[in-house]
N, C-alpha and C positions, 0 to 999 in steps of 0.2 A: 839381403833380405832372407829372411826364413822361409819362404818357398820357395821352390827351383823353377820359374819362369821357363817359360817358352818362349825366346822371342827369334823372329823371321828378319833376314837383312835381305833385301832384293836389291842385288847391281850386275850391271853388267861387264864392271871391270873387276877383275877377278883379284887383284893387290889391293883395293878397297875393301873386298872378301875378308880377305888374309887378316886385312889393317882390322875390320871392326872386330872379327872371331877374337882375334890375340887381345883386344881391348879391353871384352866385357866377358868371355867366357868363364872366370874366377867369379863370376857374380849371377848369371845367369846360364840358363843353358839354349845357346849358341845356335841356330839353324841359318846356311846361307842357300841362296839361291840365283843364277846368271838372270833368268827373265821371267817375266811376267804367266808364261805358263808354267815354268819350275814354280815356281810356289804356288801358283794354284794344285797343281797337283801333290806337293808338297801338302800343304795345307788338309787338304782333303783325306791323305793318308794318316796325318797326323790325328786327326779327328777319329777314323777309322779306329785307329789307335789308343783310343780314349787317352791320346795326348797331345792336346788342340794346344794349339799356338796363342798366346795371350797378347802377344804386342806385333805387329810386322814396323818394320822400318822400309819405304821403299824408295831411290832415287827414282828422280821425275826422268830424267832424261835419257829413257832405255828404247834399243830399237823396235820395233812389232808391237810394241805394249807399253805407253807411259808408266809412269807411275802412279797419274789420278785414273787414269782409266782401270790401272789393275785395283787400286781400292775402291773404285765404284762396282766393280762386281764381287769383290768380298763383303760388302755392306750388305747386302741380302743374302748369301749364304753363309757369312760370319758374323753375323753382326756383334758378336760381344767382343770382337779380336778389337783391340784400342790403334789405331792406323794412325803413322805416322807418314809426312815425305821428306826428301832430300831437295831441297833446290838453292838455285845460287840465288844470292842475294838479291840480283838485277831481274829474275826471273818473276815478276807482282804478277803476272796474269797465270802462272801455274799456282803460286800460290791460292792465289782464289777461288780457280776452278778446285783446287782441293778440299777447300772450307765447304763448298759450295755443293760440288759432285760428291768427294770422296767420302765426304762429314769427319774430316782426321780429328784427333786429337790435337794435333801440334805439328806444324812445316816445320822442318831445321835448315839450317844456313850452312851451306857447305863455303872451307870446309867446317865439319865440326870440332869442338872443343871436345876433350874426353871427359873433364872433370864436369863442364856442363849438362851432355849428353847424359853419364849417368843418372846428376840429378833430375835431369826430365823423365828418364826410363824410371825410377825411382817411384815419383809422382805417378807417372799413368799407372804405372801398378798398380800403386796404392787406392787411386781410382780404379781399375779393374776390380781389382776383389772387395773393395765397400759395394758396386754398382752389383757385383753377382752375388755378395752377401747379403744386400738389403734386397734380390731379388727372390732370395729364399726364404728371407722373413719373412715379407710378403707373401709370399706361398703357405708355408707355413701357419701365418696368419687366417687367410681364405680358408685353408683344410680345417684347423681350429674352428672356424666361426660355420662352418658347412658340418661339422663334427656335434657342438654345442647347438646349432638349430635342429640337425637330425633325432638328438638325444633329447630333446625337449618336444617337441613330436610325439618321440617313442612315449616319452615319459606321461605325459597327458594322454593320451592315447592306454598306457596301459593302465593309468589310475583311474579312467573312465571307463576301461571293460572289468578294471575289481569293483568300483564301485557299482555296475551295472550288475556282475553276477551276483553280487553278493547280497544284493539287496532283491533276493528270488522271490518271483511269486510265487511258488511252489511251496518253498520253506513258510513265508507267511499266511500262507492257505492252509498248507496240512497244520500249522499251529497254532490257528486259529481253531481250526477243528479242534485240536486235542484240548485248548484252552475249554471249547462250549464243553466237551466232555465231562470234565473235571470238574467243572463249576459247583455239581449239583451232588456229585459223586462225593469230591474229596476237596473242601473245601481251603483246608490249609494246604494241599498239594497245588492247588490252583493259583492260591496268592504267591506260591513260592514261583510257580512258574509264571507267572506275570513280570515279578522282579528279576526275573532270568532273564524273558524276554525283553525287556526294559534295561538291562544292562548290556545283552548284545548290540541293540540297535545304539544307545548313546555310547558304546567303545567304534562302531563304524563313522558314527557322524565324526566321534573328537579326533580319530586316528584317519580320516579318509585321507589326510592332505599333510600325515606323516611320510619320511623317504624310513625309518627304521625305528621301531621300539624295543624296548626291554623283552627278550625270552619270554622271561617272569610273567610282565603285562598278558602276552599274547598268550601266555594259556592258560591263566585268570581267561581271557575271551576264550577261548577254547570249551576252557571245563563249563561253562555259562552254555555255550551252542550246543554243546554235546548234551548237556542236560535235559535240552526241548528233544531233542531224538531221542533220549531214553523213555522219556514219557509216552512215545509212541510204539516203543518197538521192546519196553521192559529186559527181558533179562536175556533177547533176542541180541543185544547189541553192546559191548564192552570194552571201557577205554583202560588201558595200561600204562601209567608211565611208570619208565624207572631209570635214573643214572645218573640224574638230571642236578648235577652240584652247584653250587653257589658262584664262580665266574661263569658257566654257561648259560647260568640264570641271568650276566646283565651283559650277555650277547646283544647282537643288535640282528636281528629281523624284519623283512619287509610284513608293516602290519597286514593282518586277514590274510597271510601267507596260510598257518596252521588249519584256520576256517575252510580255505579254500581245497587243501587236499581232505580234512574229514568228509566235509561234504561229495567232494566225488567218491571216496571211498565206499559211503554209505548210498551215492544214486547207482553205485556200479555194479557195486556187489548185495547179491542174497543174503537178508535177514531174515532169516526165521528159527522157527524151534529146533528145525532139520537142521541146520545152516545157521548157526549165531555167529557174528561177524563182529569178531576183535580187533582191534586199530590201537596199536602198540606205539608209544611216542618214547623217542631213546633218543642220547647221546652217543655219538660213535665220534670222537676225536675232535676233530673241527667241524664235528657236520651235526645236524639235528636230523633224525629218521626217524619217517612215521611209515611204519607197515601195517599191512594187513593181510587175513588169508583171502586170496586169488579166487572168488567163486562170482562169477562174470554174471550178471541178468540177461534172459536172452526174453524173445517176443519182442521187441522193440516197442516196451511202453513209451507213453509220453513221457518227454524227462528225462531220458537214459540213454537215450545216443549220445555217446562218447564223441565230441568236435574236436578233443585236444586245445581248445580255447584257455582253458584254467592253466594247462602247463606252461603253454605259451607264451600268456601273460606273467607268470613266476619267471619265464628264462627271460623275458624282456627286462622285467624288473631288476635280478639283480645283474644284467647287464649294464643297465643304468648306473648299477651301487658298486660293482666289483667284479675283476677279472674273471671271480671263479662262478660258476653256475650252476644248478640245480641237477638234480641225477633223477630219473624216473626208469624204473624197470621191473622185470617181472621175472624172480629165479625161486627154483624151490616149492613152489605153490602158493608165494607169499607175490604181494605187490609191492613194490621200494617207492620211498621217494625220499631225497638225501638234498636236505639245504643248507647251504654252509653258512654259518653261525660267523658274522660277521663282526667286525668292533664298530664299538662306537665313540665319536668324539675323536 
C-alpha cells in the first residue's frame, strides 16, 4: 500500500515476534511488543510522536494482561487504532468477549496464514483511512457550513447598516432645505436638483440587494450625491477625478461603497471659504482612491462623531467579496481610503 502503516504485534513469545516482523515488515512498518503493558506504552509514545499506531494485532493468551482486556482499554484512548486478536480456533468465548469487550475488527485463527493475514491487514486499512477520511470530510463540511452561515450573517447584517446609513436623515433634511431654497430662487436649479435627488434614492433601492456593480455605475451615483452637496456648500466643496480608464471603469465594486466615504469626508471635515474641502477620486493600480485634505470638525456637532461604523461595514463587505480589503489612513495632511477594484463575473 502507499502509506507506511503502523501496525503493533503484541505476543508474548518472542519467535512469533521474529515470525510476524520478517512476514510483513516489506509491506508495513513493523512494531512488536512481549505484553500488554509494552504496548500501552508503546502506543502512547508513538502518538507522542505524531506517529500513532494504525492496526494492533494482539494474541489473546498473554500472562498479566489478555488480549481483550488490553483492547478494551485502547478503545477509549485509541479508539481509531483498527484491533485486532489472536486466538485458537477452539477458544469461542475469547472470541466473543472480543467482539463484545474489545469492539475488534477481526479475531484470527492461529495458527495464521500469511497470504491471508495480509489480505485482512490490507482491508482494515483500507477501512482505517476511508473511516479518518470521511471523518475529515465531515469536519470539513461542519467548518464549511459554520463558515457559509457566519458569512451570511455578516452579510445581511452589513447590507442592513449600508442601507440604514445611507438612507440619512440628515442628508434628506439638509436637502430638503436646500430643495425649499431654490424653489423660488432658481427654478431650473431646483428641477435639476430634484432629478439628482430622484436618481440617488432609485440607484439605492435598485442596487441595495447588489453583492458588486460597474466602477462606471457607482460614480454616475456618486457624481448625482455630490451634486445635492454642492448646492449647499457652492464652490466651498470640490470633487476631482482623474485616471479613471476604460477596464477600471467595468471593475466591480461593492454598491454605495464611493457614497459612503464622500459622505464621511464631507460630515468630518471643514467646508468653508477658509477651508474648501476637495475629495479627489483616482486610480492607483488595482485599487480605487478617494482622498481628501485632513481638516477634522471639532465642537462635537450633531452628526459628526466619527463611530467608525462606515469603515466597518466597507471592511466587512469586501470580506464577504474577497481576500483583499479596504485601506483607510491619514498621511501627509491628506485622508486615504484605498478599495480594491474587484472583477466581476
Amino acid at each position: 500500500m502507499a502509506t507506511p502503516y503502523n501496525i503493533l504485534y503484541v505476543d508474548d513469545e518472542p519467535h512469533n515476534l521474529v515470525a510476524f516482523s520478517a512476514s510483513f515488515r516489506r509491506h508495513y512498518v513493523i512494531f512488536t511488543a512481549g505484553s500488554g503493558t509494552e504496548a500501552l506504552h508503546l502506543m502512547r509514545t508513538q502518538t507522542e510522536r505524531n506517529q500513532p499506531i494504525h492496526l494492533i494485532i494482539s494474541d489473546q493468551r498473554m500472562p498479566e494482561m489478555t488480549g481483550v482486556e488490553l483492547l478494551e482499554q485502547l478503545l477509549t484512548e485509541f479508539p481509531d487504532t483498527i484491533r485486532m486478536v489472536l486466538t485458537a480456533y477452539s477458544d469461542l468465548e475469547s472470541a466473543i468477549n472480543a467482539i463484545n469487550k474489545g469492539k475488534v475488527y477481526q479475531f484470527i485463527n492461529k495458527p495464521w496464514n500469511t497470504d491471508e493475514l495480509r489480505m485482512t491487514l490490507d482491508n482494515a486499512l483500507q477501512y482505517y483511512h476511508l473511516k479518518i477520511e470521511n471523518r475529515a470530510l465531515q469536519e470539513e463540511r461542519t467548518r464549511l457550513l459554520i463558515r457559509a452561515e457566519r458569512q451570511e450573517k455578516e452579510a445581511i447584517r452589513s447590507r442592513f447598516e449600508t442601507l440604514k446609513n445611507q438612507v440619512n436623515p440628515h442628508f434628506l433634511f439638509n436637502s430638503l432645505n436646500a430643495l425649499a431654497s431654490l424653489v423660488h430662487k432658481n427654478p431650473d436649479a431646483a428641477r435639476e436638483f430634484i432629478q439628482k435627488l430622484s436618481d440617488v434614492y432609485r440607484y439605492i433601492i435598485d442596487q441595495r440587494d447588489a453583492e458588486l456593480v460597474d466602477l462606471r455605475e457607482e460614480l454616475q451615483f456618486m457624481r448625482a450625491y455630490f451634486f445635492l452637496h454642492k448646492i449647499r456648500f457652492g464652490d466651498n466643496l470640490h470633487l476631482v477625478e482623474r485616471g479613471l480608464t476604460g477596464p477600471q471603469l467595468h471593475a466591480g465594486t461593492p454598491p454605495l461603497a464611493l457614497q459612503l466615504l464622500v459622505e464621511n469626508a464631507i460630515k468630518h471635515n471643514i467646508v468653508s471659504s477658509e477651508q474648501p474641502l476637495t475629495i479627489e477620486v483616482y486610480a492607483e493600480g488595482e485599487y480605487l482612491v478617494v482622498r481628501n485634505n485632513f481638516q477634522p470638525r471639532t465642537g462635537g456637532a450633531p452628526g459628526v462623531v466619527s463611530t467608525g461604523i462606515g469603515h466597518q461595514n466597507l471592511r466587512e463587505r469586501y470580506g464577504f467579496l474577497s481576500d483583499c480589503g479596504p485601506d483607510f489612513y491619514q498621511e501627509g495632511g491628506y485622508f486615504y481610503a484605498r478599495l480594491p477594484l474587484l472583477r466581476r463575473g
